[in-house]
N, CA, C and O atoms as a GROMACS GRO file, in nm:
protein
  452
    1UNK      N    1  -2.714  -0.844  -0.329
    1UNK     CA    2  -2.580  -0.864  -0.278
    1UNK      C    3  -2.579  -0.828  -0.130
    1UNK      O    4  -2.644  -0.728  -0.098
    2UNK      N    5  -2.510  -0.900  -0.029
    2UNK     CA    6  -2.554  -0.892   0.064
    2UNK      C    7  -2.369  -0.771   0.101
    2UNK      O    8  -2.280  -0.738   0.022
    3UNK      N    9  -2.384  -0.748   0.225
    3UNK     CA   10  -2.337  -0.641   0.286
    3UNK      C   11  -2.171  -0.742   0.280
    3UNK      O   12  -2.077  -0.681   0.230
    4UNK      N   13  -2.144  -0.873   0.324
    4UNK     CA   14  -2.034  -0.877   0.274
    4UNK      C   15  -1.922  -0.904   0.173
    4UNK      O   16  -1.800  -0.898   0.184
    5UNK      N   17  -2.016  -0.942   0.055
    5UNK     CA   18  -1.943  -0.918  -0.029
    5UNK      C   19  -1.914  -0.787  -0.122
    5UNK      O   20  -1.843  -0.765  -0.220
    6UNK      N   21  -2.028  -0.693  -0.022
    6UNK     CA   22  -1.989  -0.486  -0.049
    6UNK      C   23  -1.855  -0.502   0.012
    6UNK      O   24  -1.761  -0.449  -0.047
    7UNK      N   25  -1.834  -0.559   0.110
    7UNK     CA   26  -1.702  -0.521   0.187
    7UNK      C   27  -1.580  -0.598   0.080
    7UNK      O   28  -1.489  -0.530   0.034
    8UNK      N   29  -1.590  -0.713   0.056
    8UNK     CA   30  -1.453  -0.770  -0.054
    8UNK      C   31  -1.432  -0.670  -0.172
    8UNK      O   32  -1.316  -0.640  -0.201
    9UNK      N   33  -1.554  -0.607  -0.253
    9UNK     CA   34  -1.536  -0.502  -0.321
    9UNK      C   35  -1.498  -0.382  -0.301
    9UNK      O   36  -1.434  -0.325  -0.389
   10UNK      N   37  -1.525  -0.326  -0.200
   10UNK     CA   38  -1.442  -0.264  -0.081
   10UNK      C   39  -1.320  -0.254  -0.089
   10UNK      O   40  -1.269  -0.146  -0.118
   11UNK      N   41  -1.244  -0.369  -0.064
   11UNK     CA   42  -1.172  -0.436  -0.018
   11UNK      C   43  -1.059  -0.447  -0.133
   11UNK      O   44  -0.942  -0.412  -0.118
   12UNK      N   45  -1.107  -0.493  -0.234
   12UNK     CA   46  -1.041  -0.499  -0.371
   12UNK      C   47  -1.028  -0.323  -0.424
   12UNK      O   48  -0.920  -0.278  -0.462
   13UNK      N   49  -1.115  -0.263  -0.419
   13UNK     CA   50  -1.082  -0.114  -0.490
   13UNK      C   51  -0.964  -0.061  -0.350
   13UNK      O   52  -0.858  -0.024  -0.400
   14UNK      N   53  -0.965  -0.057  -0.271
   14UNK     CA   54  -0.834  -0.015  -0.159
   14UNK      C   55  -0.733  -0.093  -0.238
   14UNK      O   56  -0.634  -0.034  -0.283
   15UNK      N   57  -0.750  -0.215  -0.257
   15UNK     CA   58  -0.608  -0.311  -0.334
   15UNK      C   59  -0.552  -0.224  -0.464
   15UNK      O   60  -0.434  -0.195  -0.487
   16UNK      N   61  -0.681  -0.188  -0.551
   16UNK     CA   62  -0.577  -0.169  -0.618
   16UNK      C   63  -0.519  -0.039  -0.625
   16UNK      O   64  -0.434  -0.013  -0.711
   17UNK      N   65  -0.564   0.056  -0.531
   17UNK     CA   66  -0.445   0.182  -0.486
   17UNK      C   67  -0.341   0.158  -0.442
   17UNK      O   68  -0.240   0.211  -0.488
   18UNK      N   69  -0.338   0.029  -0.291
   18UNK     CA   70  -0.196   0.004  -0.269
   18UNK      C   71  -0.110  -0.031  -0.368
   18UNK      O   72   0.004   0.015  -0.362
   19UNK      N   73  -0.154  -0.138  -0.505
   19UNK     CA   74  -0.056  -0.210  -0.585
   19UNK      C   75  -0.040  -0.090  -0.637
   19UNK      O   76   0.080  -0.065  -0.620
   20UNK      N   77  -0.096   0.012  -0.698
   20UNK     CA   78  -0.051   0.113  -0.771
   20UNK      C   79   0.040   0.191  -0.696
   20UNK      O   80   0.138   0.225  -0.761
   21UNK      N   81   0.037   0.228  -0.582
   21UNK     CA   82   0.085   0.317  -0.460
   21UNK      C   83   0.279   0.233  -0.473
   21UNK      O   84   0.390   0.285  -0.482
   22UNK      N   85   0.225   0.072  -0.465
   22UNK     CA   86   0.368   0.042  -0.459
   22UNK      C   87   0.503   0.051  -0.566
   22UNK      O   88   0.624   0.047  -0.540
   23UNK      N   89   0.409   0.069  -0.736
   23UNK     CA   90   0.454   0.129  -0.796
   23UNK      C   91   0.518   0.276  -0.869
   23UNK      O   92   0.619   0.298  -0.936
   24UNK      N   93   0.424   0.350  -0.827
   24UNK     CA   94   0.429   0.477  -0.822
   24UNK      C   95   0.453   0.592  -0.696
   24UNK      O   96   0.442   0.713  -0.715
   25UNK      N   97   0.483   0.542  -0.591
   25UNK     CA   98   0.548   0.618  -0.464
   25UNK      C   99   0.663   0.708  -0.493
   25UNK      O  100   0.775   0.661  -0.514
   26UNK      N  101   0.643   0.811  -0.497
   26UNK     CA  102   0.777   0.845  -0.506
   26UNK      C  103   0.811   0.963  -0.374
   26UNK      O  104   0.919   1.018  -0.354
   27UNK      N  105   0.699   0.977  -0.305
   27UNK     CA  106   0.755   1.085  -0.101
   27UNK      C  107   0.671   1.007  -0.033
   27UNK      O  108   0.592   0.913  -0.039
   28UNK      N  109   0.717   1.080   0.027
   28UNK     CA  110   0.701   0.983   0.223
   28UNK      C  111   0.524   0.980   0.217
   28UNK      O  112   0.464   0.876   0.246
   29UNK      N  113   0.432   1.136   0.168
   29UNK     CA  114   0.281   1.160   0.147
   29UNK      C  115   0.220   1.021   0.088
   29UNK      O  116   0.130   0.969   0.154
   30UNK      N  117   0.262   0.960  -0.029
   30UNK     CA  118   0.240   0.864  -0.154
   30UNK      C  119   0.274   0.741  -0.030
   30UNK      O  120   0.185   0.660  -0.002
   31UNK      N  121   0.358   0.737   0.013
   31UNK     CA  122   0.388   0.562   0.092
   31UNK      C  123   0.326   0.589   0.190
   31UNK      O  124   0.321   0.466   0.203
   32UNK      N  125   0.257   0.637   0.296
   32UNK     CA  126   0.161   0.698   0.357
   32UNK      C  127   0.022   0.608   0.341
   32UNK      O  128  -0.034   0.526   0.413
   33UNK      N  129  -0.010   0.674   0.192
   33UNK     CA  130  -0.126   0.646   0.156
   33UNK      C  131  -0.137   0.528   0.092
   33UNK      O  132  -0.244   0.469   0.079
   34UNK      N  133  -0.036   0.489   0.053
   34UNK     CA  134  -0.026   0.334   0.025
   34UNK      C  135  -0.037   0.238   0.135
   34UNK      O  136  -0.077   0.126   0.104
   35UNK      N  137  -0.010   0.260   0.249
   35UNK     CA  138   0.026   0.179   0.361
   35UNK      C  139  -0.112   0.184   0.413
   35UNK      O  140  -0.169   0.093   0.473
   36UNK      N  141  -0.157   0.295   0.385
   36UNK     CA  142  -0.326   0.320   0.412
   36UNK      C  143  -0.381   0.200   0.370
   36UNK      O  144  -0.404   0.090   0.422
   37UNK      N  145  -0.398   0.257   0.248
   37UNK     CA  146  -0.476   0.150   0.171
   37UNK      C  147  -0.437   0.014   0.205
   37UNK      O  148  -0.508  -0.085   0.211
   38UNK      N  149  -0.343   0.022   0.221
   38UNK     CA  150  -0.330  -0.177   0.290
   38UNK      C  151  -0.416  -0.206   0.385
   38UNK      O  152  -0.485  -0.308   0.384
   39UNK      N  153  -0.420  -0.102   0.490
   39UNK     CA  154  -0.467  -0.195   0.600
   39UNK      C  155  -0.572  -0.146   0.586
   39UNK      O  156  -0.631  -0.192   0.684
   40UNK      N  157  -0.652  -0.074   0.526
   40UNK     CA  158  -0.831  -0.081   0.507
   40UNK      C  159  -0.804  -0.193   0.403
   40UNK      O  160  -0.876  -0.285   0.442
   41UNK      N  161  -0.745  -0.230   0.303
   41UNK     CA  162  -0.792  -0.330   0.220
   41UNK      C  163  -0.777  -0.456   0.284
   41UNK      O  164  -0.857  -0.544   0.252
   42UNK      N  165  -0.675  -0.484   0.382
   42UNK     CA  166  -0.702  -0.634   0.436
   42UNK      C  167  -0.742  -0.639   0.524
   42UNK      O  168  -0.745  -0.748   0.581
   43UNK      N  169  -0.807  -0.501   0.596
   43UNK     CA  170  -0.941  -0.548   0.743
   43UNK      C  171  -0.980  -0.569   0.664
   43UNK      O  172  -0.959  -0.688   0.638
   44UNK      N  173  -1.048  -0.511   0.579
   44UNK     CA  174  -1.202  -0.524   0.509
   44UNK      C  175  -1.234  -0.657   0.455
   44UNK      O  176  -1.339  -0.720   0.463
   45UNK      N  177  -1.114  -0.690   0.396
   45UNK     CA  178  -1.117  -0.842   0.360
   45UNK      C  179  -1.178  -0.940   0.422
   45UNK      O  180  -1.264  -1.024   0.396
   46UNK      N  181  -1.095  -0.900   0.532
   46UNK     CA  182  -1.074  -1.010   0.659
   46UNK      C  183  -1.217  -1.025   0.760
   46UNK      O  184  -1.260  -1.120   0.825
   47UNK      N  185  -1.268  -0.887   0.740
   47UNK     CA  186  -1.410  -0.878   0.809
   47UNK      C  187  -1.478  -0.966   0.704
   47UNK      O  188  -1.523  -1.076   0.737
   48UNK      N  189  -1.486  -0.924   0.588
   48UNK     CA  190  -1.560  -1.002   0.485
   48UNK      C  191  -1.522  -1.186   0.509
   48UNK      O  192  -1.601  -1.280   0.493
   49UNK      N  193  -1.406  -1.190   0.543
   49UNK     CA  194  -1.384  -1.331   0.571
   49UNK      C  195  -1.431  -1.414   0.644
   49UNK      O  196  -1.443  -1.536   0.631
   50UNK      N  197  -1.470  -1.315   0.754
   50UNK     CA  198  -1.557  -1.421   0.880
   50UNK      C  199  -1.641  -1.427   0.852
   50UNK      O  200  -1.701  -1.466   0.952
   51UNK      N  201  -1.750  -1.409   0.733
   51UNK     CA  202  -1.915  -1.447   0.699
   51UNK      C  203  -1.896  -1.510   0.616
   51UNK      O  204  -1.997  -1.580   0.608
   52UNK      N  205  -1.798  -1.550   0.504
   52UNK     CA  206  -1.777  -1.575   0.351
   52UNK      C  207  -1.694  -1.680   0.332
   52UNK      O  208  -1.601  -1.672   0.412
   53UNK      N  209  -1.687  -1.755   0.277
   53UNK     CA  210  -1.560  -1.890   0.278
   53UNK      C  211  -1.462  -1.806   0.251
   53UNK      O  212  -1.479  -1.717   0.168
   54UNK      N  213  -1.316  -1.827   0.334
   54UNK     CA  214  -1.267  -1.727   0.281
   54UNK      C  215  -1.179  -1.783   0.177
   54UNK      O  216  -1.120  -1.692   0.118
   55UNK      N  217  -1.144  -1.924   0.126
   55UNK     CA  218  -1.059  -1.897  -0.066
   55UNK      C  219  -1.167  -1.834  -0.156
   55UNK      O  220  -1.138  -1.798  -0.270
   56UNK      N  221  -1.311  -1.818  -0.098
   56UNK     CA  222  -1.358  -1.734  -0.212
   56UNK      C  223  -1.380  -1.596  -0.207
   56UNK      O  224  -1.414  -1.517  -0.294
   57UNK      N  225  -1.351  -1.583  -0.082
   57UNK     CA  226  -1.312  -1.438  -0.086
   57UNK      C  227  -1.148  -1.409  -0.134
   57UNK      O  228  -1.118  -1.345  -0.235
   58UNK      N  229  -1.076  -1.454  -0.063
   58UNK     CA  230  -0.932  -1.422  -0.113
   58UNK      C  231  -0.972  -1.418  -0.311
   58UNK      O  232  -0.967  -1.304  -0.357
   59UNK      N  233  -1.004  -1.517  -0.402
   59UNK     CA  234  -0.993  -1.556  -0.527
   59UNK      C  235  -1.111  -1.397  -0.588
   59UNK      O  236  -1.082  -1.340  -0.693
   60UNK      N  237  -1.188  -1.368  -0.535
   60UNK     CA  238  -1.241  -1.281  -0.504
   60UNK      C  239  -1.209  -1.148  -0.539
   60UNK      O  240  -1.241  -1.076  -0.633
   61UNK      N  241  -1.119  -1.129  -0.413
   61UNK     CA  242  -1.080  -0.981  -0.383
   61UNK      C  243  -0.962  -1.012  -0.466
   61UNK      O  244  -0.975  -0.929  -0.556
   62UNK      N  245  -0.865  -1.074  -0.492
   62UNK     CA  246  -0.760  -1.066  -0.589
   62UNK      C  247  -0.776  -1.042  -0.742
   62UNK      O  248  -0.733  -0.940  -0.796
   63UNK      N  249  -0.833  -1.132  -0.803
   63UNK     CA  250  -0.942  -1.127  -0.876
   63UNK      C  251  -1.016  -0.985  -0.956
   63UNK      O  252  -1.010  -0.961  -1.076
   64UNK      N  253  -1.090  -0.899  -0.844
   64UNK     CA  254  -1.128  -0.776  -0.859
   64UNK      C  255  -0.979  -0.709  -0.861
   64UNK      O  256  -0.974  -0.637  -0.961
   65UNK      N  257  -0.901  -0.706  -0.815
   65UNK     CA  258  -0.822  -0.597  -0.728
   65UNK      C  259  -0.693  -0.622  -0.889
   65UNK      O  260  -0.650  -0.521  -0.944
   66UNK      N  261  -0.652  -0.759  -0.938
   66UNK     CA  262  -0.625  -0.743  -1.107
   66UNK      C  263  -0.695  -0.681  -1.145
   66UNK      O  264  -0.659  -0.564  -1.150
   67UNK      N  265  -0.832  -0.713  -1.194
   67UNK     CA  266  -0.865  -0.610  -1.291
   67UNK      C  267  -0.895  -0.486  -1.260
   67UNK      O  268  -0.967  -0.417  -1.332
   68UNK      N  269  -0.842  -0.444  -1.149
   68UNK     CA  270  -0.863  -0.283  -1.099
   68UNK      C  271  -0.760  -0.242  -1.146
   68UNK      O  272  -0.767  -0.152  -1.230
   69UNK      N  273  -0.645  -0.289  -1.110
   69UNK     CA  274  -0.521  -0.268  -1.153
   69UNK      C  275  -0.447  -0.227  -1.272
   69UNK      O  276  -0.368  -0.136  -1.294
   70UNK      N  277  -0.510  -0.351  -1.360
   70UNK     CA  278  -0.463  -0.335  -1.487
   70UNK      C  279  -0.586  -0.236  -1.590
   70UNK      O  280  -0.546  -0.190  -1.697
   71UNK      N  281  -0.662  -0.223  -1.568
   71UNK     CA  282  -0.774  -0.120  -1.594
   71UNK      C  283  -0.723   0.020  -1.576
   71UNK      O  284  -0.728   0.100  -1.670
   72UNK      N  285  -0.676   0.051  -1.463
   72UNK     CA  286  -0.638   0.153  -1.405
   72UNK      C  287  -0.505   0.196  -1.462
   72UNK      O  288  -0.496   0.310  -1.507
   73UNK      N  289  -0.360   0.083  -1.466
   73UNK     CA  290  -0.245   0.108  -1.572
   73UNK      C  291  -0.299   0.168  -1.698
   73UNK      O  292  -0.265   0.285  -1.717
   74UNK      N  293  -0.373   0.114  -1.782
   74UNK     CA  294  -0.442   0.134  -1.883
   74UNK      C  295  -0.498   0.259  -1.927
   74UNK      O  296  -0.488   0.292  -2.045
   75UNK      N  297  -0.552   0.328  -1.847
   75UNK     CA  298  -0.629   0.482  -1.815
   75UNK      C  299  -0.556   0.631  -1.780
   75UNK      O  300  -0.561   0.749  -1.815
   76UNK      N  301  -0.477   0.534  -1.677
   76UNK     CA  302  -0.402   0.655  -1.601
   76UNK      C  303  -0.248   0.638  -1.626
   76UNK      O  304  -0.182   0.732  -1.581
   77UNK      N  305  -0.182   0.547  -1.684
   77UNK     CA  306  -0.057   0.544  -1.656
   77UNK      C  307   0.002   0.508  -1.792
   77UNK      O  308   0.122   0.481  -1.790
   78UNK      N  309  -0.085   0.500  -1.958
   78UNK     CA  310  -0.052   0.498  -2.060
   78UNK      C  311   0.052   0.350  -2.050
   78UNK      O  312   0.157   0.334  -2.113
   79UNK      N  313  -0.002   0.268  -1.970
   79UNK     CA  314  -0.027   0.104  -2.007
   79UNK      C  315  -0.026   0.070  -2.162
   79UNK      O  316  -0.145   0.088  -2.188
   80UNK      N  317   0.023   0.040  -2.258
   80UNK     CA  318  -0.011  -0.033  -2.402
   80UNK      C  319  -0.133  -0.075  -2.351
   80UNK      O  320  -0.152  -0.106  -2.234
   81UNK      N  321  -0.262  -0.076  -2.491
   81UNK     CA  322  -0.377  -0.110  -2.488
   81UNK      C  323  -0.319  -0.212  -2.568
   81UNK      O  324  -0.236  -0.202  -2.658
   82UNK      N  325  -0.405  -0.365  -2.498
   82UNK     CA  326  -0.355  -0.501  -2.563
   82UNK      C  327  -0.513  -0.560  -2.559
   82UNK      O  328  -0.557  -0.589  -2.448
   83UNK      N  329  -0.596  -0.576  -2.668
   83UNK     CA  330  -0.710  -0.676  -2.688
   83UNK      C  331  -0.693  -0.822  -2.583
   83UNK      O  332  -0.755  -0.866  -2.486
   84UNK      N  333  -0.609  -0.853  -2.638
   84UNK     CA  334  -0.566  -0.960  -2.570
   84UNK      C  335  -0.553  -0.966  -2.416
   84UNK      O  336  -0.567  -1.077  -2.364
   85UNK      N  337  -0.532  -0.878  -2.351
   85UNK     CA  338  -0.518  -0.873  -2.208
   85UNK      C  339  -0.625  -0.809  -2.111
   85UNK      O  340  -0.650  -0.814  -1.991
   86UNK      N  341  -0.683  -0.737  -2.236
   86UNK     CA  342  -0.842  -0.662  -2.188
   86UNK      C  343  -0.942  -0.807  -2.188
   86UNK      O  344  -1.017  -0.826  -2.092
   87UNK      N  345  -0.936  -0.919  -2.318
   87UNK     CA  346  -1.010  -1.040  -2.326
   87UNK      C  347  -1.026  -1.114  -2.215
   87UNK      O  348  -1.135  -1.145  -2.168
   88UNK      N  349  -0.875  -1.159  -2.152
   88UNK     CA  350  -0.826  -1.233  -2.066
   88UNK      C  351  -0.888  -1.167  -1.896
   88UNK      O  352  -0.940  -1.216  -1.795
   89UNK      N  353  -0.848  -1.039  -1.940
   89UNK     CA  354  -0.906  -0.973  -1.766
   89UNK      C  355  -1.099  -1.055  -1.756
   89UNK      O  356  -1.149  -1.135  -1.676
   90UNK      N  357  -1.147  -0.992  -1.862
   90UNK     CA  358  -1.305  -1.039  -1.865
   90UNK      C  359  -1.317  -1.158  -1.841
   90UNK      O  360  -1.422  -1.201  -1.791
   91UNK      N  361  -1.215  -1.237  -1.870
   91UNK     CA  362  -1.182  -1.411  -1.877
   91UNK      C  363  -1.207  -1.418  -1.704
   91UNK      O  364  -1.294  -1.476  -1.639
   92UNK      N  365  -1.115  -1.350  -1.670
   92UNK     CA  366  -1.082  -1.356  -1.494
   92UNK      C  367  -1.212  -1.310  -1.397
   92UNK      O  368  -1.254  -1.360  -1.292
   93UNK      N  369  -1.261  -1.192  -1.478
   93UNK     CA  370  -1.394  -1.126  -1.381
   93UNK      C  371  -1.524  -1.227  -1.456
   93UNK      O  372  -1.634  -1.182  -1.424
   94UNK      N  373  -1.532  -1.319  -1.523
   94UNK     CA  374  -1.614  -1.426  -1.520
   94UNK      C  375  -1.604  -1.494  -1.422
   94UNK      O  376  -1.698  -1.494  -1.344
   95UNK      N  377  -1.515  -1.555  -1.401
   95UNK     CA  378  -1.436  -1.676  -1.304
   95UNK      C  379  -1.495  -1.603  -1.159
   95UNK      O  380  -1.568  -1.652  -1.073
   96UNK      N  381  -1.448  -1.500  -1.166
   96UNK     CA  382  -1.470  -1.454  -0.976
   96UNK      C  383  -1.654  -1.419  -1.017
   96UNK      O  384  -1.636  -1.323  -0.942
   97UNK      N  385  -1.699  -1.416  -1.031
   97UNK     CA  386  -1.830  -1.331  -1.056
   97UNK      C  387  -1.902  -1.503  -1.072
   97UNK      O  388  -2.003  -1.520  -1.002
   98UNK      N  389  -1.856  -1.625  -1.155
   98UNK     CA  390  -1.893  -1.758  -1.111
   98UNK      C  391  -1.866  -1.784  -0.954
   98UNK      O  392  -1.969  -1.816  -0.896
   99UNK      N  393  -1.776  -1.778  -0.891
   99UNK     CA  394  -1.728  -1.797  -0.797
   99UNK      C  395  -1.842  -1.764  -0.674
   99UNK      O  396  -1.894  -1.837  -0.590
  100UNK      N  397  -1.855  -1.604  -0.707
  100UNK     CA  398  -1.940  -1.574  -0.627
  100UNK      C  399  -2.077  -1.601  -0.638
  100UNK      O  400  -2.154  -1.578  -0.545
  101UNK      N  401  -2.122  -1.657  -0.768
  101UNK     CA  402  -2.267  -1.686  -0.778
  101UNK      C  403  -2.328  -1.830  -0.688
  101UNK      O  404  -2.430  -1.864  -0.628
  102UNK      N  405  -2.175  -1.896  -0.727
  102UNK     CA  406  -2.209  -2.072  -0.642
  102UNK      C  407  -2.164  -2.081  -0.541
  102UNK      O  408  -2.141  -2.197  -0.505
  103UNK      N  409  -2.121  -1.945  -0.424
  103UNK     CA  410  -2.095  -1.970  -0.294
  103UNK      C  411  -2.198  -1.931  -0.251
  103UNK      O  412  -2.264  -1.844  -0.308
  104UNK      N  413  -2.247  -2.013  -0.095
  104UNK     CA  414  -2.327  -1.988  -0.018
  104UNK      C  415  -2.288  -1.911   0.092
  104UNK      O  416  -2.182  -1.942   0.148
  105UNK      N  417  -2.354  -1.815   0.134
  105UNK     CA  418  -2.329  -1.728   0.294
  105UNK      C  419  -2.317  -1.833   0.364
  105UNK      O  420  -2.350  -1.945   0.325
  106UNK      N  421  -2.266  -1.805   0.482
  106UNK     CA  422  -2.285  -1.886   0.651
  106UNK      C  423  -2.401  -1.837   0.669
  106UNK      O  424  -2.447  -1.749   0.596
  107UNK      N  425  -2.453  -1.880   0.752
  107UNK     CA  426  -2.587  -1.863   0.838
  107UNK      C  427  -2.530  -1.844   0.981
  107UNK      O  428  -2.434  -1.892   1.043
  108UNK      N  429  -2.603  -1.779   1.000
  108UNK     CA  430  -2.593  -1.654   1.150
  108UNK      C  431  -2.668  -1.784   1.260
  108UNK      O  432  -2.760  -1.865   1.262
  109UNK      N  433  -2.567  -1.741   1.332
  109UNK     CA  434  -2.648  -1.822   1.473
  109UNK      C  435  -2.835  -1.807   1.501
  109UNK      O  436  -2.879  -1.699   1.540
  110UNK      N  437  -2.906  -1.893   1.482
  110UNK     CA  438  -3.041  -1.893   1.501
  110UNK      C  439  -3.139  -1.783   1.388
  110UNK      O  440  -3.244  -1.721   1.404
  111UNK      N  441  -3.043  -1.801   1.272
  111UNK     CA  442  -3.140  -1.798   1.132
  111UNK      C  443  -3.190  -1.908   1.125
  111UNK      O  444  -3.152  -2.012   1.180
  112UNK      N  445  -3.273  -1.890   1.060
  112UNK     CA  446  -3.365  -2.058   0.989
  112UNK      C  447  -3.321  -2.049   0.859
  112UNK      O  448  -3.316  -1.950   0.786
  113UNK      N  449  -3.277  -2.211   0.832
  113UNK     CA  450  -3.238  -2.275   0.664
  113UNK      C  451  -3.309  -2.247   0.601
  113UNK      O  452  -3.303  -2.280   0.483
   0.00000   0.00000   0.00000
């Protein structure tokens, strides 16, 4: 795995603190750290974007950053455990995990093909 798609994963685990952050804020400390996490999660993205096509990064980091999410409801926040929605997440981290297998990097100015 090369160094930028460490960064979309990156990128996606910051995501899903903010989505949680936007749910669960309740002092000024909590929206803070939510607002944090935004903007490390969409530089990071966005750095990841300039080497990476970026709808497959966006499909990507969203992608990861659901099933961070709802993983995380699930664990920490006494989420209903639903078979069905645990199936469907795996459904989704196939899809991005295809995604990323049949994209190609850019090539760097004066690499060889």
């Amino acid at each position: 795995m090369n160094s930028n798609w460490l960064k979309v994963i990156i990128a996606a685990f910051f995501e899903v603190f903010w989505v949680i952050g936007l749910k669960h804020s309740d002092n000024i400390w909590a929206w803070i750290g939510t607002f944090i996490c935004i903007i490390i999660s969409f530089y990071v993205m966005i750095m990841a974007g300039r080497q990476l096509p970026v709808g497959t990064v966006y499909a990507v980091f969203v992608g990861l950053g659901t099933a961070g999410t709802v993983f995380s409801e699930i664990l920490f926040f006494g989420e209903p455990f639903k078979m069905e929605k645990v199936l469907l997440i795996f459904l989704l981290l196939a899809g991005v995990i295809g995604l990323k297998m049949v994209t190609k990097d850019k090539k760097q100015e004066g690499e060889e093909a």
